[in-house]
KEDREN-607728 format. One line per field, with one value per atom (N, C-alpha, C): residue number from 1; residue in three letters; chain; atom name; x, y, z. Coordinates in steps of 0.05 Angstrom, whole numbers. Layout:
N
k = c(NUM/...)
r = c(ALA/...)
c = c(A/...)
a = c(CA/...)
u = c(X/...)
v = c(Y/...)
w = c(Z/...)
% end
This chain:
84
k = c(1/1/1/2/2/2/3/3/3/4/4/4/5/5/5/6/6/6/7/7/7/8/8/8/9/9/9/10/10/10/11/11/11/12/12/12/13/13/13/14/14/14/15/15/15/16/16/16/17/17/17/18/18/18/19/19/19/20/20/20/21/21/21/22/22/22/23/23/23/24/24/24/25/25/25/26/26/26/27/27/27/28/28/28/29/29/29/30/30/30/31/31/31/32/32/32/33/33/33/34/34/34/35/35/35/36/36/36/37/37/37/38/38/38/39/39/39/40/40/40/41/41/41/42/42/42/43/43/43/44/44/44/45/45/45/46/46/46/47/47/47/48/48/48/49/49/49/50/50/50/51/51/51/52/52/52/53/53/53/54/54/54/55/55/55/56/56/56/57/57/57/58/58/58/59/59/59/60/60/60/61/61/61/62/62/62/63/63/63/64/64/64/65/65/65/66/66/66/67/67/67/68/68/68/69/69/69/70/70/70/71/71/71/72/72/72/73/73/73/74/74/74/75/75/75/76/76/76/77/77/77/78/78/78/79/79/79/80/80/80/81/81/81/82/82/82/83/83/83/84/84/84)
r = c(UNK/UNK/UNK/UNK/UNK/UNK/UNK/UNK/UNK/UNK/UNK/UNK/UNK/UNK/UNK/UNK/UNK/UNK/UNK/UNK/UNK/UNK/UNK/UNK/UNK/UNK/UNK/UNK/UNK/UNK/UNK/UNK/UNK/UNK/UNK/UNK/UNK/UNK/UNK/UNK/UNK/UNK/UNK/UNK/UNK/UNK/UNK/UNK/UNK/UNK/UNK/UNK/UNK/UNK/UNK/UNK/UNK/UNK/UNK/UNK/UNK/UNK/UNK/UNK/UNK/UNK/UNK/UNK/UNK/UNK/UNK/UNK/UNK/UNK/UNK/UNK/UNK/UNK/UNK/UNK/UNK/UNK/UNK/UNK/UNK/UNK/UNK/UNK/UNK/UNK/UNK/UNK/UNK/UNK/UNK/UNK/UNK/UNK/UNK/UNK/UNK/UNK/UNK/UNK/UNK/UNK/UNK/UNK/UNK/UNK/UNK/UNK/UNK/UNK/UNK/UNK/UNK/UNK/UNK/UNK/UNK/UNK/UNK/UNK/UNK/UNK/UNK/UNK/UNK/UNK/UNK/UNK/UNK/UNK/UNK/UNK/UNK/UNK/UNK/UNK/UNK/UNK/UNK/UNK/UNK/UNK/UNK/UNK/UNK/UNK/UNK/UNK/UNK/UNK/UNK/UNK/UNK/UNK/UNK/UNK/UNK/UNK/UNK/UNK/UNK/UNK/UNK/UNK/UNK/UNK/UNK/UNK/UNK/UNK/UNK/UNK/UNK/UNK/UNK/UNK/UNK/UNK/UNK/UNK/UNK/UNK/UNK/UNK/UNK/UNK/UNK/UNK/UNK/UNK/UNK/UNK/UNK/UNK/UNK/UNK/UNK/UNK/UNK/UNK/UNK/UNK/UNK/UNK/UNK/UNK/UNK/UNK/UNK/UNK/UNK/UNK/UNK/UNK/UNK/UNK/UNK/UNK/UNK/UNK/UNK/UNK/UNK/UNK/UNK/UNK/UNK/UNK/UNK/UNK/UNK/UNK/UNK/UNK/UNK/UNK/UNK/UNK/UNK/UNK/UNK/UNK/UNK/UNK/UNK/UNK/UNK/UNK)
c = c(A/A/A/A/A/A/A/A/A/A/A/A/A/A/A/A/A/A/A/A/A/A/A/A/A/A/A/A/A/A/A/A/A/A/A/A/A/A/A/A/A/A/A/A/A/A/A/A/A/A/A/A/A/A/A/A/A/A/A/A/A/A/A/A/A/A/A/A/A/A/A/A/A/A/A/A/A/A/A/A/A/A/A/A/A/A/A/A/A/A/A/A/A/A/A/A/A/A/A/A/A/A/A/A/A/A/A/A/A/A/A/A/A/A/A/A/A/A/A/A/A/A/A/A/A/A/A/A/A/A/A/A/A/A/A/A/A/A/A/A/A/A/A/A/A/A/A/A/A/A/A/A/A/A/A/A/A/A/A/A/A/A/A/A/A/A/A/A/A/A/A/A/A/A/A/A/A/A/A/A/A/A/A/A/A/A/A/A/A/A/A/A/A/A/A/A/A/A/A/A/A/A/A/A/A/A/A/A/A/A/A/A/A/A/A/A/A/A/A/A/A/A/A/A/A/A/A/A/A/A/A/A/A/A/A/A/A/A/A/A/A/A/A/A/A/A/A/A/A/A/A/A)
a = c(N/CA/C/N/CA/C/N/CA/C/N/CA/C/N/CA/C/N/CA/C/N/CA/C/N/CA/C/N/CA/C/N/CA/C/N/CA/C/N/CA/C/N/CA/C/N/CA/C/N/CA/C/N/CA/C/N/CA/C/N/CA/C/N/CA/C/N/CA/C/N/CA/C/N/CA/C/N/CA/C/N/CA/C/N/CA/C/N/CA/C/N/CA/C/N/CA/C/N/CA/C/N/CA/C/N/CA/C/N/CA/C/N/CA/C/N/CA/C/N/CA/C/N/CA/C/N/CA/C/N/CA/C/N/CA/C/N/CA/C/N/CA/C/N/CA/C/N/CA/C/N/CA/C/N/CA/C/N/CA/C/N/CA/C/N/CA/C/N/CA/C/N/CA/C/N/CA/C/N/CA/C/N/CA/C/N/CA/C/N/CA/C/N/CA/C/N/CA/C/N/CA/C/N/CA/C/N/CA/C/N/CA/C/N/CA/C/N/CA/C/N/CA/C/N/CA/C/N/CA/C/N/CA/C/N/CA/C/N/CA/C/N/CA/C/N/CA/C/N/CA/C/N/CA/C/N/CA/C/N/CA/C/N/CA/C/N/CA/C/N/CA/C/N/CA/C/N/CA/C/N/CA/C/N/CA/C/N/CA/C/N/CA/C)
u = c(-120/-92/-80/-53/-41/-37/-21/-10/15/21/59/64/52/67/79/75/89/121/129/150/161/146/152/164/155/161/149/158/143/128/127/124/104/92/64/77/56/66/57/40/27/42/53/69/90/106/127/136/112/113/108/120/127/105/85/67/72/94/102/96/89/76/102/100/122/144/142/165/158/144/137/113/115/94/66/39/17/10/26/22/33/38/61/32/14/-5/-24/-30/-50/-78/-91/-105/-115/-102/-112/-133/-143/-157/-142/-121/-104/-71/-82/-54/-53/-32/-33/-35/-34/-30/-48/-62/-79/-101/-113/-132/-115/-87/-72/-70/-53/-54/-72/-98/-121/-120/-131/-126/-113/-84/-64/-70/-76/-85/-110/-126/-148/-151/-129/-111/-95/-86/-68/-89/-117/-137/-144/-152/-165/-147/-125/-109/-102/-96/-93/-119/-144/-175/-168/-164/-160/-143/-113/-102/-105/-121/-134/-156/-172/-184/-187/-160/-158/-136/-120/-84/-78/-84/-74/-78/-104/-104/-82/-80/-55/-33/-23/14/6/43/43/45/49/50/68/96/116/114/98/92/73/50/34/46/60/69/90/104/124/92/80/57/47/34/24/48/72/89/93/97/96/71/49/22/28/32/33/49/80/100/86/67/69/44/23/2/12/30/49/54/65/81/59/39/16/1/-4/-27/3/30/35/27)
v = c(-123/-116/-135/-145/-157/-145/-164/-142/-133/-111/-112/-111/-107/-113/-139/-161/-188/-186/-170/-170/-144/-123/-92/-89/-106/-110/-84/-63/-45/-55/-85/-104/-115/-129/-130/-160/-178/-206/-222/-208/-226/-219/-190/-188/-174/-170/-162/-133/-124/-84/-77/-47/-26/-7/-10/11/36/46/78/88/104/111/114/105/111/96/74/65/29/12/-10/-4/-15/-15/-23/-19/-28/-52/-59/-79/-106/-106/-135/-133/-126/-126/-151/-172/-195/-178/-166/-159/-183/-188/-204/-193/-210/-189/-194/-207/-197/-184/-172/-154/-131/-108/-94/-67/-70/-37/-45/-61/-70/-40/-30/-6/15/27/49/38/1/14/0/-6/-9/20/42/70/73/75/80/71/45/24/44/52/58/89/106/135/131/109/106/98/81/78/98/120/147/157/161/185/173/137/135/137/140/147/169/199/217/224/215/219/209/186/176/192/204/223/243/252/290/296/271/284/271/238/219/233/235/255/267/287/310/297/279/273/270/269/263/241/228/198/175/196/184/175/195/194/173/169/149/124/117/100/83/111/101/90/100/93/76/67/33/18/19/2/-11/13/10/-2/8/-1/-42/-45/-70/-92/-73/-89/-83/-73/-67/-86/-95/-107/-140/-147/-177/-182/-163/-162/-181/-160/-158/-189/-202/-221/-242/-236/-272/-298)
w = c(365/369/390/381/404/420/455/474/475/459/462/485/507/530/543/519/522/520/499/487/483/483/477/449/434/409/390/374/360/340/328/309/304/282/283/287/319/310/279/267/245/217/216/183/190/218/231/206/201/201/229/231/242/250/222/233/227/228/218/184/193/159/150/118/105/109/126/126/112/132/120/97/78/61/70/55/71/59/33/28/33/60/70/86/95/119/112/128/121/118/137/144/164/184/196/226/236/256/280/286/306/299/279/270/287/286/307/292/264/254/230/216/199/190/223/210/186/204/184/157/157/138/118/119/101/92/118/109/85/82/66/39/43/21/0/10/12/0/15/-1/-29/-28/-53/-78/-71/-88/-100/-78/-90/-108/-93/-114/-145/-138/-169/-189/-179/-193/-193/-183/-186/-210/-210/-235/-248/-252/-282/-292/-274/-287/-281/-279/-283/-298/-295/-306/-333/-334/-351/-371/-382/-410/-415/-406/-400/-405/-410/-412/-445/-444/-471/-477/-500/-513/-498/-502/-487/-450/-441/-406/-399/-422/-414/-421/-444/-450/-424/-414/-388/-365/-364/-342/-349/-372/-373/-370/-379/-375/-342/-332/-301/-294/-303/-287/-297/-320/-322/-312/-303/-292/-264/-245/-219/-214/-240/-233/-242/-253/-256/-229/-215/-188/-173/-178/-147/-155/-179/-190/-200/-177/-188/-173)
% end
């Protein structure tokens, strides 16, 4: 962790997030090792893994034609995003 007491900056010097859950995404985070909020949000990173394994196998079944169809759409426009 850096020293915010250089600057009193709430900011990460390395991907200038916040740190506050819910507010910056965890995915702007390098993971660098002098980032200042990197552990949370691997965490986060790491919760959003599980739960989307979870509803692939407990819920996905369960929709209808039309719901999954909206959900691969999304899964494919959200994994273009992430792999340009």
């Amino acid at each position: 962790m850096t020293d915010k007491s250089k600057d009193n900056s709430p900011y990460c010097s390395i991907c200038d997030s916040c740190g506050v859950e819910g507010c910056c995404s965890p995915m702007v985070c390098y993971q660098h090792p002098d980032g200042d909020y990197c552990k949370s949000y691997l965490r986060d990173l790491k919760f959003a893994y599980v739960m989307n394994r979870w509803f692939e196998n407990n819920l996905l079944d369960q929709l209808t034609e039309e719901q999954k169809d909206a959900y691969n759409k999304e899964w494919d426009t959200a994994y273009d995003k992430v792999y340009e």
